[in-house]
C-alpha positions as CSV (number, residue, x, y, z in Angstrom):
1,X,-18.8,-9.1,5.2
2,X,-16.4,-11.1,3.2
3,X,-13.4,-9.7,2.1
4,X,-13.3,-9.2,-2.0
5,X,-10.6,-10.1,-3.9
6,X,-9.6,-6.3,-4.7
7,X,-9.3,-5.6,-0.8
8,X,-6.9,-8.9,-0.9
9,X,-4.7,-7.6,-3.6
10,X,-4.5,-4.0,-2.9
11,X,-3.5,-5.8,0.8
12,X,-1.2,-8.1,-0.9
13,X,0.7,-4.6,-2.7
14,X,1.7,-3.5,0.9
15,X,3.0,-6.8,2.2
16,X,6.3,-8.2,1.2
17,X,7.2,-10.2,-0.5
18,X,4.8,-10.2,-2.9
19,X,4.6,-6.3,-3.6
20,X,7.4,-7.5,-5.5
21,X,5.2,-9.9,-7.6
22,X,4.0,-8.5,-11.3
23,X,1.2,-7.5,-10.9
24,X,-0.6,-9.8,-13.2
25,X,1.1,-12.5,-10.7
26,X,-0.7,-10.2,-8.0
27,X,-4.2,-10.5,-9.0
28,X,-3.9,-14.5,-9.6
29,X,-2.9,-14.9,-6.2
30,X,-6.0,-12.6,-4.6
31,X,-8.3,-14.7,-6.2
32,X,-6.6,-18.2,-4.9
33,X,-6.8,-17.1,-1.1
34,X,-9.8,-17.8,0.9
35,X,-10.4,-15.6,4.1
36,X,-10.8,-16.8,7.1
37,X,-12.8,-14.9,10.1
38,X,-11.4,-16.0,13.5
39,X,-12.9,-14.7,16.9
40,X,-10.7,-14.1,20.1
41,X,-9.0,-17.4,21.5
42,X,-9.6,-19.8,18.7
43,X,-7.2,-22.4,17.5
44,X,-5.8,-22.0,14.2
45,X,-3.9,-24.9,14.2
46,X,-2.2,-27.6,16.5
47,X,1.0,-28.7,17.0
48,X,1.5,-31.7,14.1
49,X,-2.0,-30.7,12.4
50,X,-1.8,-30.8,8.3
51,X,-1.9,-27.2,7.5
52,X,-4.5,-25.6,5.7
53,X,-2.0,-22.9,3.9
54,X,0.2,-20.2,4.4
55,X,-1.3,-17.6,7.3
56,X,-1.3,-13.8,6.8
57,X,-2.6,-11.6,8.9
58,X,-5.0,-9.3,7.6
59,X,-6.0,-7.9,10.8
60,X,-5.6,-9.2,14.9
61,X,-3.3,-10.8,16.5
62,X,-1.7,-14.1,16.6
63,X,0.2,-16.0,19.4
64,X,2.2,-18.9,18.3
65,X,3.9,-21.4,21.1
66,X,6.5,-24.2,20.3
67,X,6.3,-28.2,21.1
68,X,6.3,-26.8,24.7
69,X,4.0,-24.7,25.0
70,X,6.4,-21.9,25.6
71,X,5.0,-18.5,23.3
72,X,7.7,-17.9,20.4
73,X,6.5,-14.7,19.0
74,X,3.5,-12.5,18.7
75,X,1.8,-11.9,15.3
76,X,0.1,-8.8,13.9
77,X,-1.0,-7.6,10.8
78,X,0.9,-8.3,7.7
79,X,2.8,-10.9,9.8
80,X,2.7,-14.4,8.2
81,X,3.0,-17.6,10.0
82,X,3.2,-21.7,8.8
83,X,5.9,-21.4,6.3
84,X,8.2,-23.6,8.1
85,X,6.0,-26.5,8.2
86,X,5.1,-26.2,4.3
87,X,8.5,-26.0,3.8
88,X,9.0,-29.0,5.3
89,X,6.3,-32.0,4.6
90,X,3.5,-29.9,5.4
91,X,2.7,-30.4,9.0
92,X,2.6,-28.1,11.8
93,X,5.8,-27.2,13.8
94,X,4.1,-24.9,16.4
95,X,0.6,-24.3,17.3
96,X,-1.2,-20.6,16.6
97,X,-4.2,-19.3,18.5
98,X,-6.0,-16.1,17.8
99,X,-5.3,-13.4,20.5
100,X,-8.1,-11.1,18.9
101,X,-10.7,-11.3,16.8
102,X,-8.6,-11.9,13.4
103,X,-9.1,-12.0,9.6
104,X,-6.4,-14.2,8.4
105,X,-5.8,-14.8,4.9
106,X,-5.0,-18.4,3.4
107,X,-2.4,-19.1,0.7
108,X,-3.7,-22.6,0.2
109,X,-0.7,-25.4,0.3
110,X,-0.1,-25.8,-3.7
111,X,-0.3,-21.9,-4.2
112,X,2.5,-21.4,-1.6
113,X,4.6,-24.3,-3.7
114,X,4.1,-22.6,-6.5
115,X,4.8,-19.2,-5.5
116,X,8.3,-20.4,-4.1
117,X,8.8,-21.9,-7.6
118,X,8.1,-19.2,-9.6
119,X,8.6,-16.1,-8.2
120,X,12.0,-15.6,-7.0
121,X,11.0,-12.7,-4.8
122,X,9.0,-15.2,-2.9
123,X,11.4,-17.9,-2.4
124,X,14.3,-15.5,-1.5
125,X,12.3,-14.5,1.0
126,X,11.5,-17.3,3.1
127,X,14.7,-18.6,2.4
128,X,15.9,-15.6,4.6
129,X,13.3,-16.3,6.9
130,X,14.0,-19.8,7.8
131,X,17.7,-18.7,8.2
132,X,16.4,-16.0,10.6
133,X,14.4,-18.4,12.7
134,X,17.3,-21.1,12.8
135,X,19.1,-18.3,14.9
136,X,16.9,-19.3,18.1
137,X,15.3,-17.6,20.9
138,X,17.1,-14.2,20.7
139,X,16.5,-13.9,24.4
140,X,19.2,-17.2,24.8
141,X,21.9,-15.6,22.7
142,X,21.9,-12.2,24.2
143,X,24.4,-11.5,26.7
144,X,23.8,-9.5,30.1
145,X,25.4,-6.6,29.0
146,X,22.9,-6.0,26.4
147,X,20.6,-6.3,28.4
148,X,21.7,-4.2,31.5
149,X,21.5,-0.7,32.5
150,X,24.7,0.8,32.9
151,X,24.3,3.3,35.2
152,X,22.4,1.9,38.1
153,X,21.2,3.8,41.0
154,X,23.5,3.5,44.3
155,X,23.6,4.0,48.2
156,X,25.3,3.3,51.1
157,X,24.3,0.4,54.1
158,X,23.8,3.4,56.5
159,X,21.7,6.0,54.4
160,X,18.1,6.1,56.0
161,X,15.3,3.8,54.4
162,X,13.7,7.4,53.6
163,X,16.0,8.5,51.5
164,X,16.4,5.3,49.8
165,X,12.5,5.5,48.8
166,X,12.8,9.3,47.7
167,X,15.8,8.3,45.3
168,X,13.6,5.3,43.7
169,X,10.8,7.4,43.5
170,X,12.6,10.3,42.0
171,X,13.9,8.2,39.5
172,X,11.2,5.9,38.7
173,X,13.2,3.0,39.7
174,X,12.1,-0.2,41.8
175,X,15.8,-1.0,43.6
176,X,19.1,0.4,44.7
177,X,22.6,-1.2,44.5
178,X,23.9,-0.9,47.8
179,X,27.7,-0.3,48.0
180,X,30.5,-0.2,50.9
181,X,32.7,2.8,51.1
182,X,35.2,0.7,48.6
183,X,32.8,0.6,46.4
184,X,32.1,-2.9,46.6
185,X,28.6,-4.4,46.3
186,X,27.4,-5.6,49.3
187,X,23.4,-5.8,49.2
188,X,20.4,-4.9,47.0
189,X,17.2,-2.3,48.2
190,X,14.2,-3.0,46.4
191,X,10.8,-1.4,46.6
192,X,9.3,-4.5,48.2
193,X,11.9,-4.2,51.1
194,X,10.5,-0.9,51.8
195,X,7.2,-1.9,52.3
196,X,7.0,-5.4,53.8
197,X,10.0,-4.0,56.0
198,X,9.2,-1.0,56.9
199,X,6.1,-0.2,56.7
200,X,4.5,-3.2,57.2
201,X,6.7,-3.6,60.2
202,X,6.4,0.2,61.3
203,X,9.6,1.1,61.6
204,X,10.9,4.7,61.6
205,X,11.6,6.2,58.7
206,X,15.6,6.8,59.8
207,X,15.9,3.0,59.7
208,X,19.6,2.6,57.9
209,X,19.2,0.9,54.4
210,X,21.7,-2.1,55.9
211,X,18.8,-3.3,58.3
212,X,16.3,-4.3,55.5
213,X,18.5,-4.8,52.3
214,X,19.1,-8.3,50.7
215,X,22.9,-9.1,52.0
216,X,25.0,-10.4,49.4
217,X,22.7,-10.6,46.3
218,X,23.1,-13.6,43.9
219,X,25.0,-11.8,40.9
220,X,25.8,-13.1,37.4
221,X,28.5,-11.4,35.3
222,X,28.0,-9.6,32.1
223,X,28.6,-12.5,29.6
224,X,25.7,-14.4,31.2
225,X,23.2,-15.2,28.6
226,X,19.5,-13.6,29.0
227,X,17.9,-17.3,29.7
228,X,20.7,-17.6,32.4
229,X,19.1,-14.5,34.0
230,X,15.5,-15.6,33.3
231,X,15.9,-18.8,34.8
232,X,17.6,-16.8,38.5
233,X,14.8,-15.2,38.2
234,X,11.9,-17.7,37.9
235,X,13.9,-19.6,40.3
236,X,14.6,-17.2,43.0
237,X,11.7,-15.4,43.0
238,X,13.5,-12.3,42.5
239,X,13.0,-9.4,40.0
240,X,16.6,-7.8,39.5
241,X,20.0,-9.1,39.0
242,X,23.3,-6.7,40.0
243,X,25.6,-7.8,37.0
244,X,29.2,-7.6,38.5
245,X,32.8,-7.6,37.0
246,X,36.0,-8.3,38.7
247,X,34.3,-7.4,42.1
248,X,32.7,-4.3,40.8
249,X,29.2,-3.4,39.7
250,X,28.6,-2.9,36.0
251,X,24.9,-2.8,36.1
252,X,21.8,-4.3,36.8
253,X,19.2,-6.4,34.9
254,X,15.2,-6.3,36.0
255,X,12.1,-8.6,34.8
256,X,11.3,-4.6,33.1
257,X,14.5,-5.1,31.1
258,X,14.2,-8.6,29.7
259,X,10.1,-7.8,29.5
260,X,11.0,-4.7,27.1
261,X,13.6,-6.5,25.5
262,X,11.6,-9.6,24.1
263,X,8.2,-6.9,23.2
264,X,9.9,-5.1,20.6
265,X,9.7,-6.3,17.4
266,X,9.4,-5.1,14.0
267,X,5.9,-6.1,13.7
268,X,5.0,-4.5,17.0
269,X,6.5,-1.1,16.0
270,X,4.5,-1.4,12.3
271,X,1.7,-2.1,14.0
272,X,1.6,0.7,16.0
273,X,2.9,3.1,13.6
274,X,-0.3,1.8,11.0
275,X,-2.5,2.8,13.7
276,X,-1.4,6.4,15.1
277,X,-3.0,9.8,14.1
278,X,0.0,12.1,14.0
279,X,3.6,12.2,13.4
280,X,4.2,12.8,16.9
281,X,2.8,9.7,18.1
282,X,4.7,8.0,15.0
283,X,7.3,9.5,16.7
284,X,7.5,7.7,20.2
285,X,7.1,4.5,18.4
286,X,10.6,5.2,16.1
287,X,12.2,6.3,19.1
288,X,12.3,2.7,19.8
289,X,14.3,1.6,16.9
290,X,17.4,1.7,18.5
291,X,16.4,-0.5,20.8
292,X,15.3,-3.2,18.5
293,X,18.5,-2.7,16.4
294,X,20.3,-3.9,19.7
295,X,17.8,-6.6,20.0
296,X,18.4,-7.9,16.5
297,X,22.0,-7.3,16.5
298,X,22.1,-9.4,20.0
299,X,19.7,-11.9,18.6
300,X,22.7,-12.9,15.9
301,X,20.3,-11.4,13.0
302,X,22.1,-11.4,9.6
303,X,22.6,-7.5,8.5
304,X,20.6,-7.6,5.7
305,X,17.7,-8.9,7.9
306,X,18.4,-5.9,10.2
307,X,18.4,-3.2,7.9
308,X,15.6,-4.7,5.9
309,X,13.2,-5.0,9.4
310,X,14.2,-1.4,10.1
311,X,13.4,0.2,6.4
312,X,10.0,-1.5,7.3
313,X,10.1,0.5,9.7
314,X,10.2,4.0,8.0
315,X,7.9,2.5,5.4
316,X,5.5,1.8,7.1
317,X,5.8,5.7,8.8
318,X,5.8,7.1,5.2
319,X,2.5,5.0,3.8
320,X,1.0,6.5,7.6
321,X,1.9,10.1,6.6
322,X,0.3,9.5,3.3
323,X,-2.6,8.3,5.1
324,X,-3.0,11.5,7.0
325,X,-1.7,14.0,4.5
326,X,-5.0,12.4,2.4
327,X,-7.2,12.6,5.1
328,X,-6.2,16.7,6.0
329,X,-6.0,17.4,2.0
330,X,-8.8,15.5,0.8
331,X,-8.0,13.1,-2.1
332,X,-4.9,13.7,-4.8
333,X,-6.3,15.4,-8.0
334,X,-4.3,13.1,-10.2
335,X,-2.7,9.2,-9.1
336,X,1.1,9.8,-7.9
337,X,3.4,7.5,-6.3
338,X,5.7,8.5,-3.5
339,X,9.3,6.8,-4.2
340,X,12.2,6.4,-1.7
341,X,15.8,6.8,-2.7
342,X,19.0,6.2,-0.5
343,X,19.8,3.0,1.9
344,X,15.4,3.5,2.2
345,X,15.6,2.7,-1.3
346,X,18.0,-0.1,-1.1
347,X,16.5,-1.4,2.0
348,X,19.5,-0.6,4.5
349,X,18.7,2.0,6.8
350,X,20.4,1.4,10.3
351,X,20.3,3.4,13.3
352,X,21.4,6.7,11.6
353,X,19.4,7.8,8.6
354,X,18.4,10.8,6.8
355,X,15.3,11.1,4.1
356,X,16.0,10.8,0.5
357,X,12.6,10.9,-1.6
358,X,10.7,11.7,-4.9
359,X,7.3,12.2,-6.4
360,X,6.1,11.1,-9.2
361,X,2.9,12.8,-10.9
362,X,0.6,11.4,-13.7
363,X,1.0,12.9,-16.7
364,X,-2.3,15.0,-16.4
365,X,-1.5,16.9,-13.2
366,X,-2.2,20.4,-13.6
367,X,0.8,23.3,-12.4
368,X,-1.3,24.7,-10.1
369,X,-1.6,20.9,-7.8
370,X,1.9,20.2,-8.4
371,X,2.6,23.3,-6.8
372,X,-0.3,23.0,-4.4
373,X,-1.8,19.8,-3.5
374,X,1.3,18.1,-4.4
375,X,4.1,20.5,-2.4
376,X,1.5,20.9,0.5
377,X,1.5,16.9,0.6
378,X,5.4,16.5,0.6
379,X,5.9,19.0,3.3
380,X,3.2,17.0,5.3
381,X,4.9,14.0,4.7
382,X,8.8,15.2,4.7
383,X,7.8,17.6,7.9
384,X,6.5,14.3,9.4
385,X,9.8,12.1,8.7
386,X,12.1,14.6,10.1
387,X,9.7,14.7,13.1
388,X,10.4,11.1,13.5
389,X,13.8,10.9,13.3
390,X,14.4,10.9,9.5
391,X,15.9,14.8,9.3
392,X,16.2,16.3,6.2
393,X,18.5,15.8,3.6
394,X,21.4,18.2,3.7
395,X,21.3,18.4,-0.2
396,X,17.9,18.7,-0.9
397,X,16.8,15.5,-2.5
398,X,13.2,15.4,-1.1
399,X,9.5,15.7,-2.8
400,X,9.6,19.3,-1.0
401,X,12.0,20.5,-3.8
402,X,10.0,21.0,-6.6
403,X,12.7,19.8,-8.9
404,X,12.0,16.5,-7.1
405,X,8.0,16.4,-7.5
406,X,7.6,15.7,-10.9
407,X,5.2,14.4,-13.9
408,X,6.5,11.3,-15.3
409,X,7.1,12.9,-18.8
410,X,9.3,15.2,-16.7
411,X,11.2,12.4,-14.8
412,X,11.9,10.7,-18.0
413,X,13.3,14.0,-19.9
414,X,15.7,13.9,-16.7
415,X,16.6,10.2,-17.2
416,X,16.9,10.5,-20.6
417,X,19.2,14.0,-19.9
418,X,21.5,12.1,-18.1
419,X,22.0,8.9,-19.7
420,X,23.3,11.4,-22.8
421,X,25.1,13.5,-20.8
422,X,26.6,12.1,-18.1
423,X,28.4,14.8,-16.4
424,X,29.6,15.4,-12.8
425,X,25.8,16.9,-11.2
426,X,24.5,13.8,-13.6
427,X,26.1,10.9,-12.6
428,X,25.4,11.9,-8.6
429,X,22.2,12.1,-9.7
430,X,21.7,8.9,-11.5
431,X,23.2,7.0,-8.7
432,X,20.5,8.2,-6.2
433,X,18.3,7.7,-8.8
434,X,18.9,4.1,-9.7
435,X,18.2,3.3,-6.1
436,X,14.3,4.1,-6.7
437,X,12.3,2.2,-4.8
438,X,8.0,2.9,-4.7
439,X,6.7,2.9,-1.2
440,X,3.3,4.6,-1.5
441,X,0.6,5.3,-4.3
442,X,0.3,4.3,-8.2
443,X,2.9,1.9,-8.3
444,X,2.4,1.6,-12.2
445,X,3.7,5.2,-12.6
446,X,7.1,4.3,-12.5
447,X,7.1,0.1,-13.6
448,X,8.0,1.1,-16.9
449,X,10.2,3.7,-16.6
450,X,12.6,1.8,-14.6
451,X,13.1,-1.2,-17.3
452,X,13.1,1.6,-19.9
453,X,15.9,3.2,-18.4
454,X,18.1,0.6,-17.1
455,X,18.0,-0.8,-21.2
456,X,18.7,2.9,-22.4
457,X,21.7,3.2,-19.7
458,X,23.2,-0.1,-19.9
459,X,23.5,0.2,-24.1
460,X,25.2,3.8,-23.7
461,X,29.1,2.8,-23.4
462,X,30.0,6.6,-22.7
463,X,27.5,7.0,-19.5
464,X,28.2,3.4,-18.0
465,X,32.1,4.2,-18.3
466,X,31.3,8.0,-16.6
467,X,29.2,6.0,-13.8
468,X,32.1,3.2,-13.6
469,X,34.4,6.4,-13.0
470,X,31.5,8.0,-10.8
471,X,31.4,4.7,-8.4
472,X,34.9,4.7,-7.7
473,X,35.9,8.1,-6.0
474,X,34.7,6.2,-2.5
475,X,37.6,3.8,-1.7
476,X,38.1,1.5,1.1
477,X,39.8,2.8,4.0
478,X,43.8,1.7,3.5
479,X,46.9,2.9,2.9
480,X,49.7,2.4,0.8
481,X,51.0,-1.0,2.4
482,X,47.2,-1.8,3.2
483,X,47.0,-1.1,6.3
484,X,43.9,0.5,7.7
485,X,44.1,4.6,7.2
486,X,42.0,6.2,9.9
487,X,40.6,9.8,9.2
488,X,43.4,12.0,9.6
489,X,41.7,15.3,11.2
490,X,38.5,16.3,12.5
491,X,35.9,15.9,15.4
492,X,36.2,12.2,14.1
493,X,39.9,11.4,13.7
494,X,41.5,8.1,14.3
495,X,38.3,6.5,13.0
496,X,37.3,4.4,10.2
497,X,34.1,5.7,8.5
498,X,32.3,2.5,8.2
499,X,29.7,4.2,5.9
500,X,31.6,6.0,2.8
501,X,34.2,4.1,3.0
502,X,33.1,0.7,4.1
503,X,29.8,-0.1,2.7
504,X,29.5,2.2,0.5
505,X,31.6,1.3,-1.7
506,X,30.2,-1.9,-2.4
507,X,26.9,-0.6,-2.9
508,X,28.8,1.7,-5.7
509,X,30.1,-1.5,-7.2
510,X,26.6,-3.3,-6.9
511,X,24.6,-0.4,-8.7
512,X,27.0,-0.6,-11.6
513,X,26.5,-4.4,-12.0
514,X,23.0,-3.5,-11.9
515,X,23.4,-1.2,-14.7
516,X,25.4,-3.4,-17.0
517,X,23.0,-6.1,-16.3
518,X,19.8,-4.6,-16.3
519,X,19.2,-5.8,-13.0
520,X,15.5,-4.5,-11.6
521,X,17.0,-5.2,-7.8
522,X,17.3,-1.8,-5.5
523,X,19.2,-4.1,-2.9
524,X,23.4,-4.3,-2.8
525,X,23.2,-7.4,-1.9
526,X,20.4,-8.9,-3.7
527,X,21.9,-7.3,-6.9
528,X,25.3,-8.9,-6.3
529,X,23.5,-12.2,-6.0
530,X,21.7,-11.6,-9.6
531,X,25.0,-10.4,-10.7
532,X,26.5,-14.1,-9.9
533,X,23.4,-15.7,-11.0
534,X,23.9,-14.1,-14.2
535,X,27.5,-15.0,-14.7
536,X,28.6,-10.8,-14.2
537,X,30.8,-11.9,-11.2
538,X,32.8,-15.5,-11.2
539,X,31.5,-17.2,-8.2
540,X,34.9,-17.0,-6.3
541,X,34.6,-13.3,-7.3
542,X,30.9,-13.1,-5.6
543,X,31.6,-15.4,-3.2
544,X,34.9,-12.8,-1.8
545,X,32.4,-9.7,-2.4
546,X,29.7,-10.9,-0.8
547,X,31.8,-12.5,2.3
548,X,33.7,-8.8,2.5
549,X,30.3,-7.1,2.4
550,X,28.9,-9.1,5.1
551,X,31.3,-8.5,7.4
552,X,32.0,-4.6,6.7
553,X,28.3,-4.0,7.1
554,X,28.0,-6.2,10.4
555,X,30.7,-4.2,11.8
556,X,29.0,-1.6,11.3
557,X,25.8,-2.5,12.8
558,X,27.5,-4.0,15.7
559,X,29.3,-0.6,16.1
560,X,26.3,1.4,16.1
561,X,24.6,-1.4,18.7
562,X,27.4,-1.1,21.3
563,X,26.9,2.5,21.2
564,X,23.3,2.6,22.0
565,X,24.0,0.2,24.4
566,X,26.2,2.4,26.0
567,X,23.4,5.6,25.9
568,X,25.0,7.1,22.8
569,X,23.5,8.0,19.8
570,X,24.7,5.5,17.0
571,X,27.2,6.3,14.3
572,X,29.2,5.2,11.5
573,X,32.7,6.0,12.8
574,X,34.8,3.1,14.3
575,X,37.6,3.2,16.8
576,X,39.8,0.4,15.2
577,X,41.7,-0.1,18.4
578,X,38.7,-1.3,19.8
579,X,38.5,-4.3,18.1
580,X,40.7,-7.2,18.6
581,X,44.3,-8.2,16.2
582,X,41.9,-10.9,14.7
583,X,39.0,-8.5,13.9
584,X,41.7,-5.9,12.6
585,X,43.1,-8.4,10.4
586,X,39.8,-10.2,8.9
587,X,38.6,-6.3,8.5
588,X,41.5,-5.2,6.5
589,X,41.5,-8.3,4.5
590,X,37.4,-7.4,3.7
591,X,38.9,-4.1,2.6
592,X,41.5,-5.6,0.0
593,X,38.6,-7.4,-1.6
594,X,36.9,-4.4,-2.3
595,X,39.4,-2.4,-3.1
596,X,40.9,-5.2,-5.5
597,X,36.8,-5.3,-6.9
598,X,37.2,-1.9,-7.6
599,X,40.8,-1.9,-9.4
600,X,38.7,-4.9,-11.6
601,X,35.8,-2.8,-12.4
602,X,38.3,0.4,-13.4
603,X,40.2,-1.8,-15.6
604,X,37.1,-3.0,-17.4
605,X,37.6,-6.5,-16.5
606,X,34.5,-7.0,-13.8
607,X,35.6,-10.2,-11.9
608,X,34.1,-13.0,-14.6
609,X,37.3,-15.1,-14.2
């Protein structure tokens, strides 16, 4: 059966970037697409072929290979391929072939062109993208120690063969670095030793491990690149690589490792998460994000394409938990949109975030389903988050708190409540609140409300001086000479706090060009983009505060990376003494920026010179 042009567009409202599209501009573009049908193993295009469009994927799966028929990535649903081409003159830079049966959806060539001209959501977009793909093979620019395990498994030349076997099986591991009694490495015991070796050869089972081990493995050190390993391997024939460092072991890299590594993907996770039938199974797939944030990190990934891959993430979990809270309460008595507030909001979670999110109710809901149907479905949905790895907020701001699941005439009285008396409990509110972002339900519940109360904010002088005031009590982290100044006490003194007082402040400084503008954006730093666009910030001004931003938040992410790298959970507090004088100094300097941003914005002067 064809697909109608009302299953497009409500299809086309959970993809980005056109869920950002006006809605009118929404229901244009479902009646340009055409559908195609595509059975398992069918070409969708060739290498240097004219292409028929831009490809989304509806449903199935997609493999696309370069000019060498080596496979690049692997496509699922919402995944969209063939931009890179159009962009260009309009012929086909890899080839795509259908892994599954597929429904792909068409964006023919002069709709795409015209999509990038007129919506700026659109060509922002894959703008970002083509920057992300001009990265590389992620694979080629991550090094070994990314990629290693840390910790691997040990023995000695003369411990029996048998108790070499019970320590891989205990462990569920395939090889053993063998080591001398200096600790030096001076062989490798893998699972295939054991049985072409041993038992293929029948020998006894108190064989020593030095009789069948590979002497002297070929090693590589941990700043090798992952193609570097790839290549040993394809050449050698060999499936693990000890990684050594001034003549001692620092871990080892298997054909598991770089297998796992280059499967996760955003998509993948999405994928899965679309199609599981409980938050528990949602669960096993988040446990993978820190994973892929060391991927994408590793992969040279620009923050904001990071954070913005990994909000998918716990977008995608939310719509999921809708799904099911639906499907165990039967359908909502009255439309209601589920809105996400926070770095969700803004589109920069990391690897350590919390849940910050709303309901809003039509006007027509009754008090007993906002205090039934309504609170059972938030404490579905909110139990289901925390079970994934989103915990609860410590201050409450969740759909479960029935302050926080609301009609709309009630969320405007609060708006409205604010804006005229902006007072401490008001202005915290109102910058969580500005950060609204729908992710699941009536989206048009809340379209107008937002413009309304941007306009009714930004023309009350008293509130945008109280929020001005409000956005400045998180300052960077330096002292009186501006130096760095570490947290002075505490389970994390000695640390920079890369979160409330690195990037946080700049999304405080962001929100309030927002405001003053009337900027629709949720994202820091797609608002301090409109903000230059619009002549708010000078471009030196932007240019500085988006440079400091950029390197503040990539710190952080890199911080958080090494950490899980290192089997740790990730945070937001940095050591400063372990980064280099250079990276001390260019941190500092991103520091002053914002701090000197800040003094601008206090004094009333914003940066327009």
């Amino acid at each position: 059966m064809p697909l109608s042009s009302d299953q497009i567009l409500q299809f086309l409202k959970s993809v980005h970037p056109y869920d950002a599209m006006p809605e009118a501009a929404q229901e244009v573009l479902s009646r340009r697409i055409e559908a195609w049908r595509l059975a398992q193993d069918m070409v969708v295009y060739d290498l240097g072929d004219r292409l028929k469009g831009l490809f989304l994927i509806f449903e199935g799966a997609v493999e696309i290979r370069d000019e060498n028929g080596e496979v690049l990535s692997q496509l699922r649903q919402r995944n969209s391929f063939g931009e890179r081409g159009l962009m260009l003159d309009g012929i086909a830079v890899t080839s795509a072939r259908t892994s599954e049966d597929t429904t792909l959806l068409v964006v023919p060539p002069d709709v795409f062109h015209d999509l990038i001209a007129t919506q700026h959501c659109v060509a922002r977009f894959f703008d970002r993208a083509r920057k992300t793909q001009a990265s590389g093979n992620e694979l080629a620019l991550t090094r070994a120690k990314t990629l290693m395990s840390t910790s691997p498994l040990t023995c000695r030349p003369d411990d029996p063969v048998q108790q070499a076997a019970q320590v891989m099986r205990d462990n569920h591991v395939s090889s053993l670095c063998v080591l001398d009694k200096d600790g030096g490495l001076v062989g490798i015991v893998t699972i295939r030793d054991l049985s072409g070796k041993v038992l293929a050869e029948g020998r006894p089972s108190d064989t020593i491990v030095g009789d069948i081990m590979t002497a002297d493995p070929v090693t590589l050190t941990p700043n090798a690149i992952g193609s570097d390993l790839l290549h040993l391997m394809m050449e050698r024939r060999i499936g693990h690589v000890p990684i050594v460092e001034g003549g001692r072991l620092a871990g080892i890299v298997t054909q598991t490792d770089l297998t796992a590594f280059q499967a996760i993907s955003s998509a993948e996770l999405v994928a899965e998460i679309s199609r599981c039938g409980n938050a528990e199974e949602i669960a096993k797939v988040t446990a993978r994000i820190p994973r892929l944030l060391v991927q994408l990190v590793a992969g040279g990934s620009r923050h904001e394409v990071v954070t913005r891959l990994i909000t998918d993430i716990a977008d995608t979990a939310t719509r999921r938990l809708l799904v099911l809270a639906e499907e165990k309460l039967g359908p909502p008595p009255v439309p209601y949109l589920w809105l996400a507030c926070g770095s969700q909001g803004r589109q920069e979670q990391t690897g350590v975030s919390d849940q910050d999110n709303c309901l809003f109710l039509d006007d027509e809901v009754r008090p007993e389903d906002r205090t039934g149907y309504f609170a059972d479905l938030a404490r579905f949905v909110s139990d289901g988050l925390n079970t994934c790895g989103y915990v609860y907020c410590p201050g409450e701001m969740m759909a479960t708190n029935p302050r926080w699941c609301q009609p709309v005439a009630v969320w405007k009285s609060y708006f409205d409540g604010w804006i005229a008396k902006p007072n401490p409990e008001a202005q915290m509110l109102s910058s969580v609140m500005f950060d609204l972002r729908p992710i699941g339900g009536d989206k048009s519940l809340f379209q107008d409300l937002q413009g309304e109360t941007l306009k009714a904010a930004s023309e009350n002088s008293i509130f945008v001086a109280h929020m001005i005031s409000n956005s400045l009590k998180h300052t960077p982290p330096l002292n009186l000479l501006r130096g760095l100044a570490t947290i002075r006490s505490g389970e994390n003194k000695n640390t920079l706090d890369l979160k409330h007082n690195g990037v946080v402040p700049v999304v405080d400084l962001a929100r309030i060009y927002a405001l003053r503008g009337q900027i629709g954006e949720v994202n820091t730093r797609a608002r301090l983009e409109e903000a230059r666009e619009r002549g708010q910030l000078s471009l030196s001004g932007a240019g500085d505060l988006l440079d400091a931003y950029d390197l503040i938040a990539e710190t952080r992410l890199l911080h958080q990376a090494n950490l899980v790298k290192h089997g740790s959970a990730p945070d937001n507090f940095l050591q400063p003494s372990s980064l280099s004088d250079f990276e001390r100094s260019h941190l500092r300097d991103a520091f002053v920026v914002v701090k000197t941003m800040q003094s601008a914005v206090g004094h009333g002067r914003g940066m327009l010179s």
